[in-house]
N, C-alpha and C positions, 0 to 999 in steps of 0.2 A: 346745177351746182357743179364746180369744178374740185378735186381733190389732187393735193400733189403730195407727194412722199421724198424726200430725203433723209436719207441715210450717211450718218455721219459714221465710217469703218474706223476712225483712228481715235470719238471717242466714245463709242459704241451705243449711240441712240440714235432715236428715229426725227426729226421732228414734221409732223405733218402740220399742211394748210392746208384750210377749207374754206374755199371763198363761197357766197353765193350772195350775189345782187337782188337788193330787197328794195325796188322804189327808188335806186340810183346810189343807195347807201350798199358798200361791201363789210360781209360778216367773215372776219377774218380770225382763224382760230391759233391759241399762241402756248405752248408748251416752257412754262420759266421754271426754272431751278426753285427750290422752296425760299431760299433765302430773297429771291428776288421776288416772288408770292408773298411774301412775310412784308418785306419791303413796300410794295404795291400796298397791299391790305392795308398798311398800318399811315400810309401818305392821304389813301383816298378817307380813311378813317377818320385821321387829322384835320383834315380840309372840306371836307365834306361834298369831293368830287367826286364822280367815277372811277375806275379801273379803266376805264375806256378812254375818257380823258385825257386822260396822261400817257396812254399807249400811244392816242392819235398825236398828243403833243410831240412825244419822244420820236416818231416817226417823223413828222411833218420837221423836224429839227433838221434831224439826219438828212431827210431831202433836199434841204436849201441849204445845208452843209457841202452834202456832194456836189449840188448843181454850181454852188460856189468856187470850189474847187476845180472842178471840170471848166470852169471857165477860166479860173487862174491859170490852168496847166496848157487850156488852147493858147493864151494870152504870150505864156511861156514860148509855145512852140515858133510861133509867128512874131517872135521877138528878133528886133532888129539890131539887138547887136550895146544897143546905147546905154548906158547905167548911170544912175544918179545915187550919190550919198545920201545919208537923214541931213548930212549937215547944208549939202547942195538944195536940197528942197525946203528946208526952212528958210534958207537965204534969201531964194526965189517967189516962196510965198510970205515974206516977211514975219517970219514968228522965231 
């Protein structure tokens, strides 16, 4: 099991993670505000999913969020210069 610590100084708490590989599954530990505890509680309650669930969904969001981005922004870098309007592109694919 691996254990990490970060230490937020500017808003004075700790948050730790504690991974540890179980069967290829990672057990990952998560410290949330009450209101976002409350929140969680009251979603998994509703629907009659997990807390895990929705942690994994939330995360797996944010992943193919950034990797999205990171690709928009390589996409950016290695741009050649050329720009098309909405209205130049609707014209060209006829809509």
């Amino acid at each position: 099991m691996a254990m990490y610590r970060f230490i937020d100084a500017h808003a004075r708490c700790c948050h730790t993670c504690n991974t540890q590989l179980l069967g290829g599954a990672m057990t990952l530990t998560v410290r949330l505000d009450p209101e976002q505890e409350q929140e969680l509680e009251q979603l998994a309650a509703d629907t009659g999913r997990t807390k895990s669930y929705y942690v994994k969904k939330a995360i797996g969001e944010f992943l193919e969020d950034r990797a999205d981005y990171l690709t928009a922004l390589a996409s950016l870098e290695q741009d050649d210069g050329s720009r098309h309007s909405l209205a130049d592109l609707r014209r060209e694919l006829g809509i």
